[in-house]
RODO-2510 file (C-alpha; in nm, 4 decimals, decimal comma):
residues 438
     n   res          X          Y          Z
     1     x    28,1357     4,3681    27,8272
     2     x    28,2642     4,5210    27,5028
     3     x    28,5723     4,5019    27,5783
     4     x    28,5839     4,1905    27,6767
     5     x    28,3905     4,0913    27,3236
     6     x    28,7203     4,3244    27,1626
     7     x    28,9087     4,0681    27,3472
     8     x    28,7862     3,7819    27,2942
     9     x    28,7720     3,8548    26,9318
    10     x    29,1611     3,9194    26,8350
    11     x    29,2244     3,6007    27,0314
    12     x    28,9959     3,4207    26,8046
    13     x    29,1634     3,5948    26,5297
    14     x    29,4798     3,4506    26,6682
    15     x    29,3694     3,0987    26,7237
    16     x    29,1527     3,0313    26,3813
    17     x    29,5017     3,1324    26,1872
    18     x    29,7524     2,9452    26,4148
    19     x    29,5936     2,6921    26,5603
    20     x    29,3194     2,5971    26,3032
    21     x    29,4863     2,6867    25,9829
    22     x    29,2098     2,8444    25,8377
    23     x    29,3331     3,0850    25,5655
    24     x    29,3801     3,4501    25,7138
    25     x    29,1815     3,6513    25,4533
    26     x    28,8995     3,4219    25,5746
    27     x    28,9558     3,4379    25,9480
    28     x    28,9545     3,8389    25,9288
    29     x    28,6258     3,8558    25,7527
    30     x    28,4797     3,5890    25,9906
    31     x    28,5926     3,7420    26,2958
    32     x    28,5249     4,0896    26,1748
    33     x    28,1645     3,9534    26,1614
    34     x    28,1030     3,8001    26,4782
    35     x    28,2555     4,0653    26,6159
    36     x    28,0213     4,3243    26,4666
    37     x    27,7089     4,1103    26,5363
    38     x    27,8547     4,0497    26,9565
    39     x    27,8925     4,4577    26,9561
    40     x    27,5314     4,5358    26,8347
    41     x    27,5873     4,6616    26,5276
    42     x    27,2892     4,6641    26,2958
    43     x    27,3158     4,3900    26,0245
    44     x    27,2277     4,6365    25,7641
    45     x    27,5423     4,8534    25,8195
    46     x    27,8094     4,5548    25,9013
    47     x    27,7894     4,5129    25,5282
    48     x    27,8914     4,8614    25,4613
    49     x    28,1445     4,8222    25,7451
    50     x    28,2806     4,5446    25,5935
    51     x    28,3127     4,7624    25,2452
    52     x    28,3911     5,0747    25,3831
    53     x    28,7170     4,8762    25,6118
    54     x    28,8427     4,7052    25,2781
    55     x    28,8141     4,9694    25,0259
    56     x    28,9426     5,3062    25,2540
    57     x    29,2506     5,0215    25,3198
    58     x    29,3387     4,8742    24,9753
    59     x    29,2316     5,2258    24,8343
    60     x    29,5144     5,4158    24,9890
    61     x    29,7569     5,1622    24,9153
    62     x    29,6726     4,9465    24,6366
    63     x    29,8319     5,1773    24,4130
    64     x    30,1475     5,2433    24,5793
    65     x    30,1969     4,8604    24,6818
    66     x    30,0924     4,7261    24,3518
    67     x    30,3528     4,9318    24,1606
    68     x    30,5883     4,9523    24,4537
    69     x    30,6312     4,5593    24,4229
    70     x    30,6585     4,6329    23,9908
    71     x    30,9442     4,8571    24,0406
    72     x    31,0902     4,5761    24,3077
    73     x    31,0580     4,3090    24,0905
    74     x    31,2295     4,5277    23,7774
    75     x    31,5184     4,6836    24,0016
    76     x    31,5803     4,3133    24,0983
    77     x    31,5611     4,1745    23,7387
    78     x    31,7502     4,4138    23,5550
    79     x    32,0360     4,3406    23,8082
    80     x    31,9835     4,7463    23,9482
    81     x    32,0014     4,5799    24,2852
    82     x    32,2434     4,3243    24,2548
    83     x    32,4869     4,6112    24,1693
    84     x    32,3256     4,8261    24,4708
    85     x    32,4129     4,5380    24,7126
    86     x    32,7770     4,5053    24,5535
    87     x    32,8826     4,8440    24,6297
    88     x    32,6776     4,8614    24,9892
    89     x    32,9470     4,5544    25,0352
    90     x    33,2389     4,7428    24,8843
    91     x    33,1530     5,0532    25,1371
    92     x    33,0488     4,8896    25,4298
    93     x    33,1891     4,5608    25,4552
    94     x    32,9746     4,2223    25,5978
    95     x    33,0288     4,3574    25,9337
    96     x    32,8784     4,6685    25,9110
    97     x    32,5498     4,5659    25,6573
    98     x    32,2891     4,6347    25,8919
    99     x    32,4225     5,0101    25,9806
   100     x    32,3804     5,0245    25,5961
   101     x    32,0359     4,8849    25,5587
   102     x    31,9535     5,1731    25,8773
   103     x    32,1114     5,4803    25,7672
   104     x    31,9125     5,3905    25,4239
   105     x    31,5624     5,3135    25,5911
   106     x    31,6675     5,6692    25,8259
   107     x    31,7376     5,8727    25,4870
   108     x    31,4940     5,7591    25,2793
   109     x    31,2014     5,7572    25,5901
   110     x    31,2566     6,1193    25,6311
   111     x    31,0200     6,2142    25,2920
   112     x    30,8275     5,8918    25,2409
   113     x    30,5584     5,7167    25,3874
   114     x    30,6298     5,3667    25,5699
   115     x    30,4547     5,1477    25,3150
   116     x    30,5586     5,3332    25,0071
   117     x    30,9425     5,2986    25,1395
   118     x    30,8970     4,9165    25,2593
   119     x    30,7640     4,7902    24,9138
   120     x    31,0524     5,0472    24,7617
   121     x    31,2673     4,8731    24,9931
   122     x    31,2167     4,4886    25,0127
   123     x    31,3741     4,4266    24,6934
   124     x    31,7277     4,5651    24,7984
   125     x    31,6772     4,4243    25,1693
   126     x    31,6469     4,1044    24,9393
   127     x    31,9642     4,0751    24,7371
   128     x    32,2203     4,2354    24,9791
   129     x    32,0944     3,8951    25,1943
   130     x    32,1145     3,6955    24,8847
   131     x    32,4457     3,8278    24,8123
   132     x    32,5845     3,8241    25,1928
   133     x    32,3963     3,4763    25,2557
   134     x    32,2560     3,6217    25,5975
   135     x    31,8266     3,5743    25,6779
   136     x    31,6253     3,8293    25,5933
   137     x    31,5319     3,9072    25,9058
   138     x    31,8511     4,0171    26,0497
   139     x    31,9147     4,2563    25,7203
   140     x    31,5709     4,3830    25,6633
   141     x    31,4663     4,4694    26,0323
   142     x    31,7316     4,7627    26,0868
   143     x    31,5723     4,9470    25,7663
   144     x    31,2430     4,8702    25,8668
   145     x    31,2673     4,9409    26,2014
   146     x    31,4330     5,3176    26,0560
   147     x    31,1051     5,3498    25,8516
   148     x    30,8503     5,3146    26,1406
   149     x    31,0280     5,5572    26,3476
   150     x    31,0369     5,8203    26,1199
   151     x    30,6852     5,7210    26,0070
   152     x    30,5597     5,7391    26,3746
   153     x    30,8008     6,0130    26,5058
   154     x    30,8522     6,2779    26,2328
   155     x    30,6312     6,5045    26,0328
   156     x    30,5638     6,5584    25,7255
   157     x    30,4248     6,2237    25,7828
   158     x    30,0450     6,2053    25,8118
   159     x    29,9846     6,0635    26,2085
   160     x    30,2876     6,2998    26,3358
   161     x    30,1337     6,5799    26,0856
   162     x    29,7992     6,5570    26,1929
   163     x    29,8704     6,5770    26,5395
   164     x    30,0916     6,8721    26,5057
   165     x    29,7773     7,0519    26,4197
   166     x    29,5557     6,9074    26,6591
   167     x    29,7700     7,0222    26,9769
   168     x    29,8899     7,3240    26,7823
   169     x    30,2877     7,2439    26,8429
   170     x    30,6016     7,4159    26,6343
   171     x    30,6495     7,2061    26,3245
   172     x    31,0140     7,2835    26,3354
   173     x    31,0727     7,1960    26,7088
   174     x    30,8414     6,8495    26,6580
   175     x    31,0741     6,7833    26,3682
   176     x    31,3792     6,8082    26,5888
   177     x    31,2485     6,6247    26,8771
   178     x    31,1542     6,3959    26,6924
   179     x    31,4284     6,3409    26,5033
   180     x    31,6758     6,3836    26,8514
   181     x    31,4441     6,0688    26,9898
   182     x    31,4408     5,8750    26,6807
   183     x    31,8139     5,8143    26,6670
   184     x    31,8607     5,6125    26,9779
   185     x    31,5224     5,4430    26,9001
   186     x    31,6343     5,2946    26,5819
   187     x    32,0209     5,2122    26,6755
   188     x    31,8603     5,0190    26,9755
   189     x    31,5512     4,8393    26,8014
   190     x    31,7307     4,8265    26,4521
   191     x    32,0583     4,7212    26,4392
   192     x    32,1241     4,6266    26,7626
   193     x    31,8141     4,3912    26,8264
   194     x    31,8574     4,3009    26,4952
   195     x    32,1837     4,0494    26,6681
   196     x    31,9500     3,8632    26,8565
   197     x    31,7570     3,7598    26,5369
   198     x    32,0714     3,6752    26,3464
   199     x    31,9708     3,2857    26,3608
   200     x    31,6051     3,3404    26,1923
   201     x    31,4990     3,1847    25,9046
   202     x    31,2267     3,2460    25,6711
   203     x    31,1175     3,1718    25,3162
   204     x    30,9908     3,4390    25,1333
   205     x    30,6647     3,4014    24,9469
   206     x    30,8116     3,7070    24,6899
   207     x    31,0167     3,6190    24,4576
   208     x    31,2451     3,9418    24,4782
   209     x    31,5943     3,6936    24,4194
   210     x    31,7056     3,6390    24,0707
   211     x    31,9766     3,4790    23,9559
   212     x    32,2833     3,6618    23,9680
   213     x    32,3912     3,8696    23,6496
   214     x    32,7595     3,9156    23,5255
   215     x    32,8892     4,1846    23,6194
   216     x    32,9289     4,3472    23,2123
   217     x    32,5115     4,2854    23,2463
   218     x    32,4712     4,4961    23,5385
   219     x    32,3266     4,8916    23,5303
   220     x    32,5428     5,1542    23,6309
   221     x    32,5156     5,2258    23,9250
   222     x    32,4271     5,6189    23,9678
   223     x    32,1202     5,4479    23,6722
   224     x    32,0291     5,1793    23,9661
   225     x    32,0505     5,3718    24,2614
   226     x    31,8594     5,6644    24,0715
   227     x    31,6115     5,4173    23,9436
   228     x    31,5587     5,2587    24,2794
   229     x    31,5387     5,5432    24,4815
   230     x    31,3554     5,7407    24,2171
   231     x    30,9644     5,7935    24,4185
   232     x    31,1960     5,9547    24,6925
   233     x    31,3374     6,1893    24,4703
   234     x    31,0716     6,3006    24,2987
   235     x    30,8661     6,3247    24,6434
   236     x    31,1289     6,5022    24,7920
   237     x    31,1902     6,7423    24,5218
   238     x    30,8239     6,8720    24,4382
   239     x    30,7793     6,9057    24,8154
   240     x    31,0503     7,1122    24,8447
   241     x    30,9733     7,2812    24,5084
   242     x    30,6063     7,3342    24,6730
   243     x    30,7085     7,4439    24,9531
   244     x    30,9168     7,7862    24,8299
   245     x    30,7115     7,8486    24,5200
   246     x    30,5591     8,1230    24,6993
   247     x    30,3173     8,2904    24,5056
   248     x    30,3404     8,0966    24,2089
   249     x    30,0009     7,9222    24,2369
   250     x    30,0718     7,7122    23,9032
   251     x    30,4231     7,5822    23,9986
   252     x    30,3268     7,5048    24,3440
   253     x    30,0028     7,3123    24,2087
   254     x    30,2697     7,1296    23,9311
   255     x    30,4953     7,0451    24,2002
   256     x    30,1845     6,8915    24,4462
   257     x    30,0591     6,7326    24,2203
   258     x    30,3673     6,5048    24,1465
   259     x    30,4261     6,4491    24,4843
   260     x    30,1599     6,2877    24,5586
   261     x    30,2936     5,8974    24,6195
   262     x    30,0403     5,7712    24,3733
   263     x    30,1574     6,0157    24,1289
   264     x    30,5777     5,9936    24,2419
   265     x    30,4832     5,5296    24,1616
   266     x    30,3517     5,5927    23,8016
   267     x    30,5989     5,8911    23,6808
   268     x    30,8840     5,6121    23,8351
   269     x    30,7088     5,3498    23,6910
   270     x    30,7128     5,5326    23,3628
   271     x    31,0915     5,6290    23,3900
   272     x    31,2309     5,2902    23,5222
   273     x    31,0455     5,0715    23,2480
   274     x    31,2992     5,2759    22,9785
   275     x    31,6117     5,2926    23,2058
   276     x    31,5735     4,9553    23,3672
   277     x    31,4205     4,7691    23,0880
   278     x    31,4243     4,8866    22,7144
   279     x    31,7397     5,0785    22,8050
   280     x    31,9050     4,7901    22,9603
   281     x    31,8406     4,6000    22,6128
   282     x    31,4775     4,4140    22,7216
   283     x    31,1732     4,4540    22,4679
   284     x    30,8593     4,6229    22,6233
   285     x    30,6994     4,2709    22,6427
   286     x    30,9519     4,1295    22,8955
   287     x    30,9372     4,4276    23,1233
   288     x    30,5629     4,3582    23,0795
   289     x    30,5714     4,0122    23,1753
   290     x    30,7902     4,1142    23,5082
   291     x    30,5486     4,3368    23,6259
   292     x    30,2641     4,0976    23,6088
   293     x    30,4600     3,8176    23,7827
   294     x    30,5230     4,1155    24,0498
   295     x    30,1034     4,1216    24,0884
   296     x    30,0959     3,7618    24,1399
   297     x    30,3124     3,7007    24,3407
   298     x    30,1272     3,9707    24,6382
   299     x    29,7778     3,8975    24,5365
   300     x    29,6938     3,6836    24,8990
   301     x    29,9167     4,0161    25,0612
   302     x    29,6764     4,2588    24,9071
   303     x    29,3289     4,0867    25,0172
   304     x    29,5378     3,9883    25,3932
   305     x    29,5871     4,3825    25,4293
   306     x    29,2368     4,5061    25,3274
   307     x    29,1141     4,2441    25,5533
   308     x    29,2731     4,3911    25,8225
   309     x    29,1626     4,6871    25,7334
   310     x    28,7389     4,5475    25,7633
   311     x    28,8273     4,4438    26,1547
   312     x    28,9571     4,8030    26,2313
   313     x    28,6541     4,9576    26,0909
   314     x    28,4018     4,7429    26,2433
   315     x    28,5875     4,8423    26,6082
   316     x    28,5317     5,1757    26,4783
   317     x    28,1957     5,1852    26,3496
   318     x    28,0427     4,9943    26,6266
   319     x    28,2010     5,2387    26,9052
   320     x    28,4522     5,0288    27,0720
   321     x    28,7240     5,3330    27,0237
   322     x    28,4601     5,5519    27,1981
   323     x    28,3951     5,3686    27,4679
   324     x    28,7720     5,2502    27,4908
   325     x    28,8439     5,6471    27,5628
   326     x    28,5924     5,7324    27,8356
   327     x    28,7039     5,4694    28,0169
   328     x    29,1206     5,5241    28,0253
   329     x    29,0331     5,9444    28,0185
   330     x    28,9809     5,8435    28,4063
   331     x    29,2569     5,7910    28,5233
   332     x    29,4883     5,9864    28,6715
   333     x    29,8452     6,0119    28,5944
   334     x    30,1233     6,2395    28,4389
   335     x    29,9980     6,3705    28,0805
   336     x    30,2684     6,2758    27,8508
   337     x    30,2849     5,8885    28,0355
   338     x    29,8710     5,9072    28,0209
   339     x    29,8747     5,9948    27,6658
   340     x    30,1164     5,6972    27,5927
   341     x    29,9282     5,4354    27,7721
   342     x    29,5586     5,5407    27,6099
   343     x    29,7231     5,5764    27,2383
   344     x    29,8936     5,2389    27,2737
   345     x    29,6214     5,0392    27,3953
   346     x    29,3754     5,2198    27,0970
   347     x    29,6917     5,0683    26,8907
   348     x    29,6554     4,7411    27,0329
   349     x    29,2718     4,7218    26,9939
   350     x    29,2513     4,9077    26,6882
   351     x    29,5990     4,8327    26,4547
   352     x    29,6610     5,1427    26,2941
   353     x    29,8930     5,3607    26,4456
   354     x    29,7308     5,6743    26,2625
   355     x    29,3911     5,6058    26,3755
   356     x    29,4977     5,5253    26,7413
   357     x    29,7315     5,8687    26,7844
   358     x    29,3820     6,0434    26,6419
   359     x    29,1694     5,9052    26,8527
   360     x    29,3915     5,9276    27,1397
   361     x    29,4400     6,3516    27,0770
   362     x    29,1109     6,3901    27,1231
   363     x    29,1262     6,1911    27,4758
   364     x    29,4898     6,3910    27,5709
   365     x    29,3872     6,7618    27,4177
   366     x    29,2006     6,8497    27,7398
   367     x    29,4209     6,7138    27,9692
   368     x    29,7300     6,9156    27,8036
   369     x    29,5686     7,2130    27,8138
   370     x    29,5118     7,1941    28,2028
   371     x    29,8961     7,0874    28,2191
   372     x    30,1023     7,2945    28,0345
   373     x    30,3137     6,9943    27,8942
   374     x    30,4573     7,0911    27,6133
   375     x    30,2364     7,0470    27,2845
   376     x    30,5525     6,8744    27,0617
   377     x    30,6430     6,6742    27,3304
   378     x    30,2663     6,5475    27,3619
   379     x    30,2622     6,5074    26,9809
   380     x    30,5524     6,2472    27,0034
   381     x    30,4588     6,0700    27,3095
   382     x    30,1381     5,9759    27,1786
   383     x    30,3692     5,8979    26,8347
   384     x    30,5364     5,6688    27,0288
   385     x    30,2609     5,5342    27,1910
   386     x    30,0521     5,4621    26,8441
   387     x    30,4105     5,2178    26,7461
   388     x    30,2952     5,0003    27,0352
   389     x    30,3371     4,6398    26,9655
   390     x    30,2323     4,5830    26,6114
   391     x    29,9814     4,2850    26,5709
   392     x    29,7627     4,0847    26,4073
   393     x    29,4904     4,3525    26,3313
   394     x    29,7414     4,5723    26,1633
   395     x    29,8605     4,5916    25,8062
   396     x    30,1900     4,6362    25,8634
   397     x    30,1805     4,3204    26,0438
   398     x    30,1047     4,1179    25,7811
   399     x    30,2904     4,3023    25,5062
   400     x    30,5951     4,2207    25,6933
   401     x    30,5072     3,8577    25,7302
   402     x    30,3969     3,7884    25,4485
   403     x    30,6893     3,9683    25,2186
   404     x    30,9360     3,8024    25,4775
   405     x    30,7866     3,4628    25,4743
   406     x    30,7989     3,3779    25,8452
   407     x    30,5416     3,2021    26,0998
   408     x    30,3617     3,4028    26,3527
   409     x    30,5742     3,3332    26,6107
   410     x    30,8881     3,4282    26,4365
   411     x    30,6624     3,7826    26,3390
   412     x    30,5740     3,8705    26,7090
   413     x    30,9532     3,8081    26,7823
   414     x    31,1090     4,0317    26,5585
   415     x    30,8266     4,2571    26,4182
   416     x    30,6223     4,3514    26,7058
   417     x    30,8906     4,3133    26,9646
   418     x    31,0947     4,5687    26,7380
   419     x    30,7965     4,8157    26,7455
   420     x    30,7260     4,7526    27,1223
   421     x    31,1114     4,8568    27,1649
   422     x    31,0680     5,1619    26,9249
   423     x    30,7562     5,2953    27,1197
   424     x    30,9337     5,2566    27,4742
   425     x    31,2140     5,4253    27,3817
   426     x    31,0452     5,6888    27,2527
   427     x    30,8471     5,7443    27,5521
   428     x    31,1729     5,7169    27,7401
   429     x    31,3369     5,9996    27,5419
   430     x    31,0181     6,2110    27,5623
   431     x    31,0542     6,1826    27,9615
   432     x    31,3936     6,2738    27,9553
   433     x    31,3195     6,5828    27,6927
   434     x    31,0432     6,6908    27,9756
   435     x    31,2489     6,6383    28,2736
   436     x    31,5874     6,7921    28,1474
   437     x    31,3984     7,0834    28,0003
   438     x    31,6223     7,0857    27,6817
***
């Protein structure tokens, strides 16, 4: 019966914001509340639920999204990625712009998280298809679809991290895996699906296009590309930093500190309000006024992905995940295809991929240990499992459709179809890896 309720909820969810129209901040925290009152939960705690779902959500990434979409909106102004775009053009040519757009997501994915590199992202995805006059869709997905992977895939990155630890794999080997299975995964869901989307339009509800800039009013472009790129920089220097300090209990503490992606969006905020603004000739005042047109403009994305965030939790809270698990620890299958069917249902039923590979270790660990399969290999096929089809109760969802301005429909065909082709082809490589015995 409950998971029929788990069901019959995300349908609803489905239906009240396509079919009924009814604005989707609204339909989460309705659903989220029937939902919690069909699964028994006490009606003094859905109100924490509901708190606890909306601030852990926006609280992790309010911060990051709120001054990723500042710098966006200043790299775009100041012309930093106008001049970006022109010499991605010069070096790769309109045919080859969405192996650009992937070898970027794939370089800067490696260091930083998925949502701190999308909103870091958008605004170049933006102008390179303002400047090429192609949809966003069919520049955008390749990078996006590099992010996810390496987000899913790769540590340092928190799910792929935690699991590491959990079934006590070689960081090093998981890394290489990982990055061995990636490859294929994002040539075949980014660029290459990317083809088949070439024909969809959207209109963007973020104002990331500007009107062109001559080119004598354009930033240099080591200053726009440094600007830009500047939160992976610093990330990926104080980690390293961090990381060979040694003994040196104050540098490595310095060097944390600052990498921290909170910490890496200020210092660049900081930085890029000098070299992209008062550097670039604007008064503090303008470069003010940018940054709050940048908060306007993803007010309705901020409350969409906490609200998301309030339907997870009450599946948590009220033991759906629980029960979810006894029931698929049953059956009786191969370990490594096992532990990619259980994590991506928990994905399906519960949105985030971090929270479904978690839940799903727990499920797996036992079963591993009986097996001998491989702890890396386990840690990426329930990786790939947690990418599973991307919907309507995750965050990612609705950051991508909102950003990208496009209809449901148009976001299950690209966005969760490209995430449904990263997961299988992860599991696919993971297979192979076991079966080969490289």
């Amino acid at each position: 019966m409950t998971i029929l309720i788990l069901f019959v909820c995300i349908a609803s969810l489905i239906l009240l914001i396509t079919w009924a129209r009814v604005n989707t901040f609204l339909a989460f925290l309705i659903v989220s509340t029937v939902a919690a009152l069909l699964l028994g939960m006490p009606m003094g705690k859905i109100s924490q639920s509901v708190s606890k779902g909306l601030g852990d959500t926006l609280g992790s990434l309010v911060i990051i999204i709120v001054l990723g979409a500042m710098l966006g909106k200043l790299v775009a102004a100041s012309g930093a990625a106008q001049k970006i775009a022109s010499v991605l053009k010069n070096l790769f040519g309109y045919k080859y712009v969405t192996w650009a757009m992937t070898l970027t997501g794939f370089i800067v994915g490696i260091p930083l998280y998925y949502n701190v590199g999308f909103v870091l992202l958008v605004p170049i995805i933006f102008s390179v298809a303002y400047n090429y006059k192609l949809p966003l869709v069919y520049v955008g997905l390749p990078m996006l679809a590099s992010l996810s992977v390496m987000h899913g895939f790769v540590p340092p990155h928190p799910s792929p991290m935690a699991l590491v630890m959990q079934f006590h794999a070689d960081l090093t080997k998981t890394f290489l895996y990982g990055t061995l299975i990636a490859i294929p995964a994002i040539i075949i869901a980014g660029p290459l699906f990317a083809r088949t989307l070439r024909n969809m339009q959207s209109t963007s509800v973020v104002a990331f296009s500007v009107q062109e800039l001559s080119t004598n009013e354009l930033p240099g472009i080591v200053n726009s590309i440094c600007s830009s790129l500047l939160p992976v920089l610093i990330i990926g220097l104080t980690t390293l930093v961090a990381k060979f300090a040694g003994s040196n209990v104050a540098i490595a503490n310095i060097a944390g500190f600052f990498a921290d992606p909170n910490i890496a969006m200020i210092t660049t905020i900081i930085i890029a309000t000098y070299t992209l603004g008062i550097a670039t000739g604007k008064k503090l005042a303008n470069v003010m006024e940018i940054y709050t047109e940048a908060v306007r403009d993803i007010a309705m994305i901020l409350l969409i992905i906490g609200s998301a965030g309030i339907l997870k939790q009450i599946f948590v809270d009220s033991g759906v995940s629980n029960e979810l698990a006894n029931i698929l620890q049953r059956l009786s299958m191969p370990p490594l295809l096992l532990a990619w069917i259980i994590t991506a249902i928990l994905r399906l039923c519960l949105g985030s991929a971090t929270i479904a590979g978690l839940t799903a270790a727990g499920i797996v660990y036992p079963l591993m240990l009986h097996s001998g399969v491989d702890p890396c290999l386990m840690v990426l096929s329930v990786g790939a499992g947690s990418l599973f089809c991307s919907h309507v109760n995750d965050t990612s969802f609705w950051l991508y459709k909102e950003y990208f301005g496009l209809t449901m429909k148009q976001t299950f065909l690209s966005w969760s179809l490209m995430e449904t082709l990263v997961s299988v082809i992860g599991l696919m490589g993971v297979l192979c890896i076991h079966a080969f015995g490289i």
